[in-house]
N, C-alpha and C positions, 0 to 999 in steps of 0.2 A: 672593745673590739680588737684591736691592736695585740694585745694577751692574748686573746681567740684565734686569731691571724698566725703570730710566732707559736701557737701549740701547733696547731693546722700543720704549719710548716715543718714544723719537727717530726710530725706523724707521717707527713706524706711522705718524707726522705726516707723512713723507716720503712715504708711500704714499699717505695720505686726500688729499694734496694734489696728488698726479697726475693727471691727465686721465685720465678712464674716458671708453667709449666713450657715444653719448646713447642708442641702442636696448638695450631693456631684454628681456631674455628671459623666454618665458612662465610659466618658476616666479618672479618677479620677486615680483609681489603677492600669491601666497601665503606667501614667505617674510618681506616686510615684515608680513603680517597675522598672522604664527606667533604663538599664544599660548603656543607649549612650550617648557619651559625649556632644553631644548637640541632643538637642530635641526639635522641635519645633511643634508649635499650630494654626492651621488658622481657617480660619472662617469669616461668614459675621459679622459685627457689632453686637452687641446686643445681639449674643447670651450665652456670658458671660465665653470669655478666660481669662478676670483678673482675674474674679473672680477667676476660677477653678487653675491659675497658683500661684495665693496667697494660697489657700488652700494647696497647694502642697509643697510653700518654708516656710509656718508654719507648715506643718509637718513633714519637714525634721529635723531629730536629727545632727540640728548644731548649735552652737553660733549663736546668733544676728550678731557676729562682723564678722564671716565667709562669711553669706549670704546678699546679697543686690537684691530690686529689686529696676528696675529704668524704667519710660516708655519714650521711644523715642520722643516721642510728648512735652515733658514737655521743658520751653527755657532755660534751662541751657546745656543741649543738643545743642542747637542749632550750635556752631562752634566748637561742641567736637566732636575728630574723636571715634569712637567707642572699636577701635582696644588700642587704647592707655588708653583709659578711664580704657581699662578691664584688661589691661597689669598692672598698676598700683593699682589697685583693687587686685591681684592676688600677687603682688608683697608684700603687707603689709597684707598678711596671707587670703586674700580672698578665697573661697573653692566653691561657688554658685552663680550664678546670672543669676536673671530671667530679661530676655529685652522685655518690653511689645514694643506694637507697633513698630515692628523694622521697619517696611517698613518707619517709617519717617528719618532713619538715612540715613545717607550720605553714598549711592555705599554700601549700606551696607550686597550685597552678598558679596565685595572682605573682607571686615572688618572681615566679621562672617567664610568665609575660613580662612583668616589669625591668628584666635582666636583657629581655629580648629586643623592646622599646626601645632604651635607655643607654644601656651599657656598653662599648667596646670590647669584647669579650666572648672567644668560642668556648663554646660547655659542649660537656657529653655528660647524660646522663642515666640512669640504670632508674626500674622501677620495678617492683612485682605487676605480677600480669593482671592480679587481681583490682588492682588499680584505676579510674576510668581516664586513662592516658595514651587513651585511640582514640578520642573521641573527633570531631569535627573540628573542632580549636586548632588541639594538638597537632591533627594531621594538616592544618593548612598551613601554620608558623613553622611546627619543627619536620626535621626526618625522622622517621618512626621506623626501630628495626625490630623483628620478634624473633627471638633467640628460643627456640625451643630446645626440648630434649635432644641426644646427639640420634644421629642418622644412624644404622646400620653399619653405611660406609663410613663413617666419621670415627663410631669404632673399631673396626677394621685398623683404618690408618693408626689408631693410636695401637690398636694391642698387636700388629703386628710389625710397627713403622714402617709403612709405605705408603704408595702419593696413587690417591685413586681415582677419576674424576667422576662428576655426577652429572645427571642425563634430564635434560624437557621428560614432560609424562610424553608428549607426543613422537618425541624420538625413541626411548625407552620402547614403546609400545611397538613400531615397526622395527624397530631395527634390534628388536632384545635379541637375539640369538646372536649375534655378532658380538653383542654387548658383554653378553655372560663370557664369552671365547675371549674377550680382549681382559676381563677381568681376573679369568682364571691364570692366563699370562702373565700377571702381577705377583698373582697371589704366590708365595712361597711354597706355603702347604696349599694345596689341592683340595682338603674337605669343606666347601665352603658350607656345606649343612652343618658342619659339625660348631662352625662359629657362628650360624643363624641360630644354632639350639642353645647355646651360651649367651648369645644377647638376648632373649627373648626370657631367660632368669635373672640375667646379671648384664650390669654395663649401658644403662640408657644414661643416669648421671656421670658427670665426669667425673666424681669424687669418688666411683668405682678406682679408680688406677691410685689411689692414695692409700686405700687400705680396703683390701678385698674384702679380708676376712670380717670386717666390722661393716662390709655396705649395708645390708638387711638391716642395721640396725640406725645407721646414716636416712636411710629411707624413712623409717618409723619417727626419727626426730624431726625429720625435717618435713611432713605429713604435721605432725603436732605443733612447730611452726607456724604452718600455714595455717591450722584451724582457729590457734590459740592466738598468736600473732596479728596474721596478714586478717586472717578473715573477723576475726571477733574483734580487733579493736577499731577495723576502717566501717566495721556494718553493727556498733558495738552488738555482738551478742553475748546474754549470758552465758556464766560459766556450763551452767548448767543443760540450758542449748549447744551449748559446743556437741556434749557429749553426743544429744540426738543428729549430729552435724558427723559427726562420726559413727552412728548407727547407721544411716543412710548409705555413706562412702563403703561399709560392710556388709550391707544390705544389697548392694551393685555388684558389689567384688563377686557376692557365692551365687548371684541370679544371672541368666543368661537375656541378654538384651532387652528380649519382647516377652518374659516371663509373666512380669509382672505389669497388670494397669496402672496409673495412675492412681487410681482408688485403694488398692492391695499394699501398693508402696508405701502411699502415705497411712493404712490402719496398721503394717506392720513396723513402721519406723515410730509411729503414735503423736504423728501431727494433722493439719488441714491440709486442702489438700492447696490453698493458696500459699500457706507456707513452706510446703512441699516444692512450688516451682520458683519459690525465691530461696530455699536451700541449693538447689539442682543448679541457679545462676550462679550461687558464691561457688558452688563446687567447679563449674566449667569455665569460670574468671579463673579461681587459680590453676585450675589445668590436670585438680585430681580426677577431673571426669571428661568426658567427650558425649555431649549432649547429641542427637542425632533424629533430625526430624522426616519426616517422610515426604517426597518430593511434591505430591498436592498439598502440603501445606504452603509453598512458596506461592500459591493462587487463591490459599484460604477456602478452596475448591471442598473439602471434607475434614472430618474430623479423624485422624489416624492417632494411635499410641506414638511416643515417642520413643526411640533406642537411646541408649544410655550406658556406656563402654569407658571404663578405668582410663586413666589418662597417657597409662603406658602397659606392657606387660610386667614390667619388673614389680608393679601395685602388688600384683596376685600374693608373689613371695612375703613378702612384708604384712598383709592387710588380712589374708585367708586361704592362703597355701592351696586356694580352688584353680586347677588343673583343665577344665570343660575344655579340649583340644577344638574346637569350633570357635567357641567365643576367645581364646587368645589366637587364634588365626586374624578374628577380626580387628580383634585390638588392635595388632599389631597393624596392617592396615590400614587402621584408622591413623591412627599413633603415629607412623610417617607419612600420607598425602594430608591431614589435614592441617601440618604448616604450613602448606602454600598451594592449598587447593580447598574448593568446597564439597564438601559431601552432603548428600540426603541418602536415603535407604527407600525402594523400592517393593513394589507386590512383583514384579518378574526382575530375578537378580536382585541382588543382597546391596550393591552401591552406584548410587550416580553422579558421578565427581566431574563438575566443572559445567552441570547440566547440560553434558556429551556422552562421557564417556557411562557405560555400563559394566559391571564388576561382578562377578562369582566367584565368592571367595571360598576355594573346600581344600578337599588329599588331592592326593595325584592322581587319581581315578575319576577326579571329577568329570562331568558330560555337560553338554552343552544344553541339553533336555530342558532346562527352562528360561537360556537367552536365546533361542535359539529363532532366528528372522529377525533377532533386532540388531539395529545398525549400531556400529560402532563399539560392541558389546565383545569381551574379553573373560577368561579366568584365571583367576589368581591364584595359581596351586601349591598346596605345600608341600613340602617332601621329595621336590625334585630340583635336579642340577639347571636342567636347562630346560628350555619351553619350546614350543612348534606353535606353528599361526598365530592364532589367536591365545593360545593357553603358555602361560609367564608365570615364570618363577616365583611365587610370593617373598621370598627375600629379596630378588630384585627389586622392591619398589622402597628400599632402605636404599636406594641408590639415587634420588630424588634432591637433596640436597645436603 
C-alpha cells in the first residue's frame, strides 16, 4: 500500500502541475465553498469533471503533501481497495483527496460509505452519469452536483472571453427584453445569431477549444466510450448488443421525436420491445438521449408515446449530419432547461417545464394559435434577436446556467 501511496503521490504532482484551462465552470464556487465531507461530481463524459475537480484541489489552501488526486481508472488502482488506500493516505497527514472516476473502483459505494463513517478526511469525487450515484444513499450522506454540457452562455464566455451572467427561468421569462439589451452590451461583436448558429454544430464539449478541427471526431470517440466503456461494462452488454445500442442512438438522430411508436422503434432497431426501454434508460443515464414523457403520464392518467431527443445538438454532426430545423430547435431546448429543470411534452404546446410553465418551440413567425388561453404559456422563437411579451428568444434560454 505504501508503494501505491508514493506512486499516487508522484502522479498527483504531475497532474497539480499541468496547465488547467483559466475559465472556471459554473459549479466552480459552489464546490470551492462545499462544507460536506464528501462531495461528489457526475456527468456524461467530456464535459469536463477533471478539469473542473483539479481546479478546485489547486485552489484549496493546502500543502501539496496534504492533498492527492488520483483517478480510479489508472492500473495501480487496479487490486487497491479504495477504503484502505485512503485510510493510509489519511494516516501520514493527508487532509484532501479528490477520486476521479470512481465508478471504476471496486463496490465502491461500500468503500466511499466506509471513508465517510470512519475516516477524518474531505474527498471530492467525479462519476459518469451513467452511474447509480443520485440515488437516496448518495443524496442523504454526500453533496451531489451534476455538471452537464456547457450552456450557451458558458460558451460565449469561453470563445469570446467575457463574464456574462445567468438568469432564474422565472426572471429570464419577464424580464427577457431587458435581459437581451444588458447582454448585447457585453457582447463585443453584436450578431449574437450568428454564435447561436455555431453552438448549435460546434462547442457544447469543452474539449471543442482544444482542437476544433478534430472535435466531430473527439465526439464519435468519446460516444464509443460511453457505449463500449461506461455502458457495456457497468450493465455488461455484449459486444455484439453494443452495436444494436448504437443502432438505436442512429435510429433517434434521423427520426423526429414522435415519428416513431414504440413498437416501429423497437422492429426497426431488431429488438423487444422490453429491451427497447432498458436500451432507451442506458441511453438517457449517460446523457446521449433526453427521454421525454408526456405530462399525463406523471398521474398514469393514459397511455401516450414517449419523445426521445439526442442529448445535445452537436449528436446530429457527428452521429447523422440530419439537419430537421424543428427537431434541433427542440433539442436545443431540451438540451439547456433539462439540467435544472423538469420537462414533459404536451397535446397543446410542445413543453411543460417545471409543471408551470408552457413552451412553443418554432421560427420567428411562430403564433400563439395553439397556447393560446393558457396561463403561464410562452414561445420560444428561433431566428430572432430579441423577443416581445410572451414570445423569447430561443437562444436565450442557453442563458439558464
Amino acid at each position: 500500500m505504501i508503494n501505491t501511496l508514493q506512486n499516487a503521490k508522484r502522479l498527483s504532482l504531475l497532474k497539480l502541475h499541468q496547465a488547467l484551462p483559466d475559465y472556471k465552470r459554473f459549479l466552480y464556487e459552489d464546490l470551492l465553498e462545499s462544507s460536506s465531507k464528501i462531495t461528489g461530481v457526475y456527468g456524461s463524459r467530456g464535459v469536463g469533471k477533471t478539469t473542473l475537480l483539479l481546479q478546485v484541489l489547486k485552489a484549496l489552501p493546502l500543502e501539496d503533501e496534504k492533498k492527492l488526486y488520483i483517478s480510479c481508472d489508472h492500473p495501480i488502482f487496479k487490486n487497491t481497495s479504495l477504503f484502505d488506500f485512503i485510510d493510509e493516505f489519511s494516516k501520514r497527514g493527508g487532509e484532501l483527496i479528490v477520486i476521479d472516476e470512481i465508478h471504476e473502483a471496486h463496490d465502491f459505494q461500500a468503500q466511499l460509505k466506509s471513508v465517510y463513517d470512519f475516516l477524518d478526511i474531505k474527498v471530492f469525487f467525479s462519476g459518469s452519469s451513467a452511474i447509480k450515484i443520485t440515488n437516496a444513499d448518495f443524496a442523504r450522506r454526500y453533496s451531489m452536483y451534476h455538471l452537464p454540457i456547457l450552456s450557451f452562455r458558458e460558451y460565449l464566455e469561453i470563445s469570446q472571453n467575457i463574464s456574462l451572467p445567468k438568469y432564474e427561468l422565472s426572471v429570464l421569462l419577464t424580464d427577457h427584453e431587458t435581459i437581451v439589451h444588458s447582454i448585447m452590451n457585453i457582447l463585443i461583436e453584436k450578431k449574437i445569431l450568428k454564435f447561436y448558429d455555431l453552438f448549435i454544430d460546434n462547442g457544447v464539449y469543452p474539449f471543442y477549444f482544444e482542437d476544433k478541427n478534430k472535435y466531430i471526431d473527439r465526439i464519435q470517440e468519446t460516444i464509443n466510450t460511453i457505449l463500449h466503456t461506461d455502458l457495456g461494462q457497468l450493465f455488461s452488454i455484449q459486444p455484439d448488443k453494443i452495436d444494436t445500442l448504437k443502432k438505436l442512438l442512429l435510429t433517434i438522430c434521423v427520426s423526429q421525436p414522435l415519428e416513431m411508436t414504440v413498437d416501429k422503434l423497437a422492429s426497426t432497431v431488431g429488438i423487444t420491445k422490453a429491451t427497447l426501454y432498458k436500451y432507451i434508460d442506458y441511453l438517457g443515464r449517460a446523457e446521449l438521449i433526453h427521454h421525454i414523457t408526456h405530462e399525463a403520464k406523471r398521474f398514469n392518467a393514459l397511455r401516450k408515446p414517449d419523445k426521445l431527443y439526442l442529448g445535445n445538438t452537436n449528436l446530429f454532426n457527428a452521429l447523422c449530419m440530419d439537419n430537421e430545423k424543428g427537431t434541433v430547435r427542440e433539442t436545443f431546448f431540451v438540451s439547456q432547461l433539462s439540467a435544472i429543470h423538469t420537462l414533459h411534452y404536451l397535446d397543446r404546446g410542445d413543453f411543460l417545464v417545471d409543471e408551470k410553465y408552457v413552451f412553443e418551440v418554432g421560427g420567428k413567425n411562430k403564433g400563439f394559435d395553439q397556447i393560446k388561453n393558457i396561463p403561464d404559456s410562452y414561445i420560444a422563437a428561433d431566428d430572432i434577436e430579441i423577443g416581445i411579451g410572451n414570445k423569447i428568444p430561443l437562444w436565450l434560454f442557453g442563458f439558464l446556467y
